[in-house]
C-alpha positions as CSV (number, residue, x, y, z in Angstrom):
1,X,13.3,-17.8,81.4
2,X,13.7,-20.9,78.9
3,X,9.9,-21.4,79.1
4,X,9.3,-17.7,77.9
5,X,11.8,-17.8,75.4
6,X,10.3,-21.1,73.8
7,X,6.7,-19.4,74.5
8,X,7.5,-16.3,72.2
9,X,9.0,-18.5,69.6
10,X,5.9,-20.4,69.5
11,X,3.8,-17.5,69.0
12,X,5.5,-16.2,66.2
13,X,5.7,-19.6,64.3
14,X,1.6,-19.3,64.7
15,X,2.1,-15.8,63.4
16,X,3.9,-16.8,60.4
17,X,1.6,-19.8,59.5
18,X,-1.6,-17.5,59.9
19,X,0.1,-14.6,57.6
20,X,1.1,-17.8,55.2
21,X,-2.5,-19.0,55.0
22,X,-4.1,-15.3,54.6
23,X,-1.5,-15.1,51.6
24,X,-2.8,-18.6,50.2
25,X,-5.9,-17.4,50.7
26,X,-5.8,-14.4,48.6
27,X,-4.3,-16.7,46.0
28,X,-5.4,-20.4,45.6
29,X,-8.0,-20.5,47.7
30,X,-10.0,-17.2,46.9
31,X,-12.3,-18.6,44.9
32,X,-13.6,-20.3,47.7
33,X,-14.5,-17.2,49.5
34,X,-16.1,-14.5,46.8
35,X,-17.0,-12.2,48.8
36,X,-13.4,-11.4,50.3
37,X,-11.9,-11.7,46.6
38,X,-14.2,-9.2,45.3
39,X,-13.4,-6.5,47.8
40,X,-10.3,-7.0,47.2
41,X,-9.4,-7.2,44.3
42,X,-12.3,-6.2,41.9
43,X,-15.7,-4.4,42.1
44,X,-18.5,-6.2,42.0
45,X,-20.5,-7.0,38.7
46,X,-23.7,-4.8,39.8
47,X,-22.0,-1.4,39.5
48,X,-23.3,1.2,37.0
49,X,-21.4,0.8,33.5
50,X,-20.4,2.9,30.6
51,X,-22.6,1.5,27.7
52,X,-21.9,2.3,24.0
53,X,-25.2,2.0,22.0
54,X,-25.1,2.2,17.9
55,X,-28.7,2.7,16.1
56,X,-29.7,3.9,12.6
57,X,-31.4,6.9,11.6
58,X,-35.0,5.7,11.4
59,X,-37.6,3.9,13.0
60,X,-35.3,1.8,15.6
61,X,-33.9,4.8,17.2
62,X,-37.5,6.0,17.9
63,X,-37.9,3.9,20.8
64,X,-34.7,5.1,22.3
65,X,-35.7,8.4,22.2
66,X,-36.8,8.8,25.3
67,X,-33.7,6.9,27.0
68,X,-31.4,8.8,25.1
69,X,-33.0,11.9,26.6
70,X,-33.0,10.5,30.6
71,X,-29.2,9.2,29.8
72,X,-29.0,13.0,28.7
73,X,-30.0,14.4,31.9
74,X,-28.2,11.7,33.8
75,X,-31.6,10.1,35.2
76,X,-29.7,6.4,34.1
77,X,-28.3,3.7,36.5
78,X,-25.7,3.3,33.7
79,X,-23.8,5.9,31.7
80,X,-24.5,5.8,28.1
81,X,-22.7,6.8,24.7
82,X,-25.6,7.0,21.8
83,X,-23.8,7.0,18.0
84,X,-26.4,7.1,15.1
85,X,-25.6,6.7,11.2
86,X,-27.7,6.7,8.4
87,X,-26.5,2.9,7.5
88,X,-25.6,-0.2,9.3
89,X,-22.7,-0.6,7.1
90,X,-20.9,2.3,9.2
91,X,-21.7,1.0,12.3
92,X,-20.8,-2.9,12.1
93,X,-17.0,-2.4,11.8
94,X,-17.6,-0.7,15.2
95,X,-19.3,-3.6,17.2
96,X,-16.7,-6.2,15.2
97,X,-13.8,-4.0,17.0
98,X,-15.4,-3.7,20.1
99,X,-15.6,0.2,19.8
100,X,-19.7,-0.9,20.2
101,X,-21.2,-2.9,23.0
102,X,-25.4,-2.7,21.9
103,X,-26.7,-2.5,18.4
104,X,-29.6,-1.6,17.1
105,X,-29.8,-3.2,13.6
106,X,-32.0,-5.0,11.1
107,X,-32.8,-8.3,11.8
108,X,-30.8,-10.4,9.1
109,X,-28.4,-8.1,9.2
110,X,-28.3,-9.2,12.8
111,X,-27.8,-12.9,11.4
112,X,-25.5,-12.0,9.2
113,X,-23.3,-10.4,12.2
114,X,-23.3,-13.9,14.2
115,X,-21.9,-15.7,11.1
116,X,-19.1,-13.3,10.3
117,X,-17.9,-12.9,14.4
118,X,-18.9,-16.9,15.1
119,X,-21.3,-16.1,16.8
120,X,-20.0,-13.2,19.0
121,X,-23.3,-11.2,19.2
122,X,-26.9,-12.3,20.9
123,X,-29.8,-10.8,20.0
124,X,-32.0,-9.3,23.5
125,X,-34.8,-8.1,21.8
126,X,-37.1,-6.7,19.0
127,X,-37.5,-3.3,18.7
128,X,-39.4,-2.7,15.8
129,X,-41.9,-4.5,13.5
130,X,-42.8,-4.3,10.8
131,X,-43.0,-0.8,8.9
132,X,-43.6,-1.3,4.9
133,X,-46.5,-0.3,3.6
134,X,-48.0,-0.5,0.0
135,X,-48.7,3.0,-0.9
136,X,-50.7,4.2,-4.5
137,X,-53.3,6.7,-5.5
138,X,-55.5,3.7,-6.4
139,X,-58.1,2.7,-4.3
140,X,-58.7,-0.5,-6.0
141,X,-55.9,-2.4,-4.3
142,X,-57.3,-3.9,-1.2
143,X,-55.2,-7.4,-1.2
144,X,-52.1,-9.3,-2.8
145,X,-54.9,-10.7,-6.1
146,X,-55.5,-7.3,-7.1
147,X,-51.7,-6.5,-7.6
148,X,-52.3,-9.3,-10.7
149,X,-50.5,-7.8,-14.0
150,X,-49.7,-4.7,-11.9
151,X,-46.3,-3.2,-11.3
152,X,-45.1,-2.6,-8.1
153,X,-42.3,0.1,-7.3
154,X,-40.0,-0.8,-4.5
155,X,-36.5,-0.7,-3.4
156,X,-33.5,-2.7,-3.8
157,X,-33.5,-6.1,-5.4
158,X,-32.2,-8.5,-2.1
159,X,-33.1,-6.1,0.3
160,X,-35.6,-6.6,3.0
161,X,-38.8,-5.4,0.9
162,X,-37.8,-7.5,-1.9
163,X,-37.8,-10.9,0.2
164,X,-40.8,-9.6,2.3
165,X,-43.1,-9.0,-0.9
166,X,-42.0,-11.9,-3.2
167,X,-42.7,-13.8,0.1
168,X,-46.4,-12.6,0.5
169,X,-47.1,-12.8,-3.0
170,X,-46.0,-16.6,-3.3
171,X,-48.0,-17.5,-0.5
172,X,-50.9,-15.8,-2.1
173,X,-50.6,-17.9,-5.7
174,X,-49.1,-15.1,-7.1
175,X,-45.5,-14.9,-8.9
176,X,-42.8,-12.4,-10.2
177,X,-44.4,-13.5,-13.4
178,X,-48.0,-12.3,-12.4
179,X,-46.5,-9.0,-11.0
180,X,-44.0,-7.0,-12.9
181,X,-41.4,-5.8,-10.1
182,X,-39.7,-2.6,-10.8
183,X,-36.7,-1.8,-8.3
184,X,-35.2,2.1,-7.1
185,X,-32.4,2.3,-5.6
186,X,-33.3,4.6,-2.3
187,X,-37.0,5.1,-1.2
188,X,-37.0,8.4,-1.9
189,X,-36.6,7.4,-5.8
190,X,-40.3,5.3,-5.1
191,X,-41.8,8.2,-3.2
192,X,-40.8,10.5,-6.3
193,X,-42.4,8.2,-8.9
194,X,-45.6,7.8,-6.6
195,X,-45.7,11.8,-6.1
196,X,-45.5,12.0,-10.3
197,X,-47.7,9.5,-10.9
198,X,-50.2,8.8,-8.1
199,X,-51.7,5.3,-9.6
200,X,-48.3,4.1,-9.3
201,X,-48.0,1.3,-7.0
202,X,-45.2,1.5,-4.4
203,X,-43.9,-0.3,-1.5
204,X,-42.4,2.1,1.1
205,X,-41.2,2.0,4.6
206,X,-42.4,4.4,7.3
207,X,-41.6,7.5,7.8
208,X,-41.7,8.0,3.9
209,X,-45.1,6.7,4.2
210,X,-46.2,9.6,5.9
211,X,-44.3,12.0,4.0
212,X,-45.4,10.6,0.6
213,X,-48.7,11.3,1.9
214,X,-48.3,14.6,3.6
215,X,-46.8,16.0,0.3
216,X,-49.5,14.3,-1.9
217,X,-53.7,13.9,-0.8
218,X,-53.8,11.8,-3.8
219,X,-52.1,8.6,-2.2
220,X,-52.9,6.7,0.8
221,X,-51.9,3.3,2.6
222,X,-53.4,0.8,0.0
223,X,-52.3,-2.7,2.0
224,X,-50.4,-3.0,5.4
225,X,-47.9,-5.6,4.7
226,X,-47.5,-6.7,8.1
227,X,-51.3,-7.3,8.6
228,X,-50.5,-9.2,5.3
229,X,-47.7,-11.3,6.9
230,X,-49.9,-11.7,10.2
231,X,-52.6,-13.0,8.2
232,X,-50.5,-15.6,6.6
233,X,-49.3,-16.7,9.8
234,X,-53.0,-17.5,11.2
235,X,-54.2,-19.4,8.5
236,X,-51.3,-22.1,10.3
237,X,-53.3,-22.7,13.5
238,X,-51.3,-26.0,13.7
239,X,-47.9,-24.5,13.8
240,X,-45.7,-25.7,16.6
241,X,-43.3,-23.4,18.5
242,X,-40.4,-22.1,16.2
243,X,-42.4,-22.2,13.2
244,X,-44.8,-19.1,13.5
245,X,-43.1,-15.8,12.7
246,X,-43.6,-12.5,12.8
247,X,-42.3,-9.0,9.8
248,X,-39.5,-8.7,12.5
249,X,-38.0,-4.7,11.4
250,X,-34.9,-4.4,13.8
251,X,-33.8,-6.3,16.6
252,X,-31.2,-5.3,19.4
253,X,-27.7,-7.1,19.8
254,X,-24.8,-7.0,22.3
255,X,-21.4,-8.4,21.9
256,X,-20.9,-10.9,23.9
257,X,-17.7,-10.2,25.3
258,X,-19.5,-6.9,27.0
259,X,-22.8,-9.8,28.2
260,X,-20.2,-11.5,29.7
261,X,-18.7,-8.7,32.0
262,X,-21.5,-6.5,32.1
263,X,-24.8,-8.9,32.6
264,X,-26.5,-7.1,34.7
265,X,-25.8,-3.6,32.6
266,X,-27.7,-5.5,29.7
267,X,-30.7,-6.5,31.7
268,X,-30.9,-3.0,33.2
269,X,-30.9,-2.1,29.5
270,X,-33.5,-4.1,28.5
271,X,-35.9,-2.5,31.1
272,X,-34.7,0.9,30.2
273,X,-35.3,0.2,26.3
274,X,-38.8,-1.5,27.1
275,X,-39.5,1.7,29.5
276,X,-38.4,3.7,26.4
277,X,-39.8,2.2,23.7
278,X,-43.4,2.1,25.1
279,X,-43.0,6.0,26.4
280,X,-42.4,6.8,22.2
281,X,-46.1,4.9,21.8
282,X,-47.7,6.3,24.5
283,X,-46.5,10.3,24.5
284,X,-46.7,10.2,20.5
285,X,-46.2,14.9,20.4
286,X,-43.1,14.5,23.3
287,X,-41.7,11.8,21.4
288,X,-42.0,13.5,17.7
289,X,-40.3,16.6,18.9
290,X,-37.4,14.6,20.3
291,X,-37.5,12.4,17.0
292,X,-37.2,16.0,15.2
293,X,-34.7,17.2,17.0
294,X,-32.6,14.4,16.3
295,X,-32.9,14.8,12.7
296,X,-34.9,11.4,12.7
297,X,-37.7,12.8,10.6
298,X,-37.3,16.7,9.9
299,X,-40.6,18.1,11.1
300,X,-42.5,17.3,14.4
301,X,-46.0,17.3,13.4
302,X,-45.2,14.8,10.3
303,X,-43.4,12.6,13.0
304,X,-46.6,12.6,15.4
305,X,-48.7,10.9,11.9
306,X,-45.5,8.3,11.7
307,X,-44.7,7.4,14.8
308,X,-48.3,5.2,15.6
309,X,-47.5,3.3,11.7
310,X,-43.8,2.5,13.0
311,X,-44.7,-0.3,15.2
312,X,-41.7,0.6,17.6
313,X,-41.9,-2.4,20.6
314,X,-39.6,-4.3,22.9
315,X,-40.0,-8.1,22.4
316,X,-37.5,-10.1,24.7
317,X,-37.6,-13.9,26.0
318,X,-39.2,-16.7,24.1
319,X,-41.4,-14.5,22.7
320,X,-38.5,-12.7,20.7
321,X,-37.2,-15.9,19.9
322,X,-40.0,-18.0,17.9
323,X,-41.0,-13.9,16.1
324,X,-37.3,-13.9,14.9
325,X,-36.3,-17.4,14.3
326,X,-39.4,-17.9,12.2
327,X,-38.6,-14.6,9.9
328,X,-35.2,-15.6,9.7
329,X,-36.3,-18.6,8.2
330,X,-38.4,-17.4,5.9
331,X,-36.0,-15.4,4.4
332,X,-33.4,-18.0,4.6
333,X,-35.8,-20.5,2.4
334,X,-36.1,-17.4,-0.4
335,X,-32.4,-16.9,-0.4
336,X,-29.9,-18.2,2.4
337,X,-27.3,-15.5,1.7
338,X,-30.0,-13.3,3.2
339,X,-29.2,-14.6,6.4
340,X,-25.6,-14.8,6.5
341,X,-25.6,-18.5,4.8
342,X,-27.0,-20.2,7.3
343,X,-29.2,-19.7,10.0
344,X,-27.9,-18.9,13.8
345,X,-27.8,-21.2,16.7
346,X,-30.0,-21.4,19.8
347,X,-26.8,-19.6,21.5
348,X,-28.1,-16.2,18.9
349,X,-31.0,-15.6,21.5
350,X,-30.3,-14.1,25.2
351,X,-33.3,-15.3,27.1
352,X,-33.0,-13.9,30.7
């Protein structure tokens, strides 16, 4: 009878220890053992997430047409929330507060963001090169030496055109003192003059290109200032990595507090932008009429001219990194406050 007694004691002592260590385990010791922690207690990184995406009205939302239209229809692994403003201005106090988790912004505005949050956003890809395009009813202008004792309409002194041009025209020997620049304050002010005066000379970003154009058979695409800054670029056949840039548009950021938790979400992102982005270049009409409907550009058939000049990609990896770093620094050696004051850290660039 004693040796039963002491028997069932036993076996509840072995009890207790084993419900002990299964209570350690979930505690102390669950990191050791993933697998049985996640079940547990939280779902696993993979599944499907809800993913806020912020873009401006223009040419970098024309690559996410198509996604926007799939998320739509719920064809995505992820669930996604589009917002689209006419500048970034309303859109960064969103990301800073984390009502935003991907942004699609201009590339030193991008720079600019990673300085003020230090250095809470990475950049995952380019979406868009380079769209401005020098625009005049005079056929004479065929390169940066015929713009000599010109004047050039363009808009915003500080802005993105304004570094780009005084950029190409100092690497072509030329200066603000050999070409008289006159500044608007919206490009619809520089499509206005060139539609009043045709010989005007005017630097404009796509799709007001094609508009300008559409409205008047007098102008046409005089220069391609990306082929411009491309041109620049080969002429250095001994640059080393880093140093070579490409006209760099808008470029894609996430907040890194939504990278950290949602990693996988991002990468599935970047396939679906890529997907996305080359469906707008490839089905130019299906596009257009989703770009229209969006209020993007008003009219379909003058979004099927823009979209090809728009240069709408999806640039990720190294690649991204040495087309961005390179324009970042160019702007940064015209004027540093251009980029936020300083330029980002390797830590800027998700490489996957």
């Amino acid at each position: 009878m004693k040796r039963k007694i002491m028997t069932w004691i036993m076996s509840l002592v072995m009890t207790a220890a084993l419900l002990a260590g299964c209570g350690a385990e979930t505690g102390e010791t669950a990191e050791e053992k993933p697998d049985a922690g996640q079940v547990a207690n939280s779902p696993p990184a993979d599944l499907p997430a809800d993913v806020r995406v912020g873009s401006l009205k223009g040419p970098t939302s024309i690559g996410l047409m198509h996604l926007m239209d799939r998320a739509s229809k719920q064809e995505t692994a992820d669930s996604y929330e589009f917002t689209m403003a006419a500048a970034a201005d309303e859109l960064l106090p969103q990301v800073i507060a984390g009502d935003l988790d991907i942004l699609l912004i201009p590339a030193n505005v991008a720079s600019v963001l990673y300085g003020k949050t230090e250095g809470g956003i990475s950049v995952i890809d380019i979406n868009t090169l380079g769209v401005l395009y020098m625009v005049s009813g005079d056929d004479t202008i065929q390169d940066m030496e015929d713009l000599r004792g010109r004047t050039v309409c363009l808009t915003g002194k500080g802005t993105t055109p304004d570094y780009v041009l005084q950029y190409l025209l100092k690497e072509n020997g030329l200066s603000t003192g050999d070409v008289t620049l006159e500044y608007k304050s919206e490009a619809v002010e520089v499509a206005a003059v060139l539609a009043k005066t045709p010989e005007t000379i005017g630097v404009l970003p796509q799709p007001f290109v094609t508009a300008a154009c559409a409205q008047n058979e007098e102008l046409s695409v005089v220069m391609d200032l990306t082929e411009e800054w491309d041109i620049l670029q080969g002429r250095d056949a001994s640059a080393q990595d880093g140093t070579r840039s490409r006209l760099v548009t808008g470029v894609t950021v996430v907040r890194n507090g939504f990278l950290e938790e949602h990693k996988e979400a991002v990468d599935r992102f970047l396939e679906e932008h890529a997907a996305s982005a080359a469906y707008a270049n490839e089905h130019v009409e299906e596009t257009a009429k989703l770009v229209a409907a969006a209020g993007i550009i008003e009219k379909a058939p003058v979004a099927v001219k823009a979209i090809p000049a728009c240069n709408i990609t999806c640039i990720d990896g190294v690649d991204m990194r040495e087309a961005l770093s390179g324009y970042l620094t160019v702007l940064y050696e015209q004027d540093a406050a251009s980029v936020g004051g300083g330029l980002p850290g390797e830590d800027f660039y998700y490489i996957r």
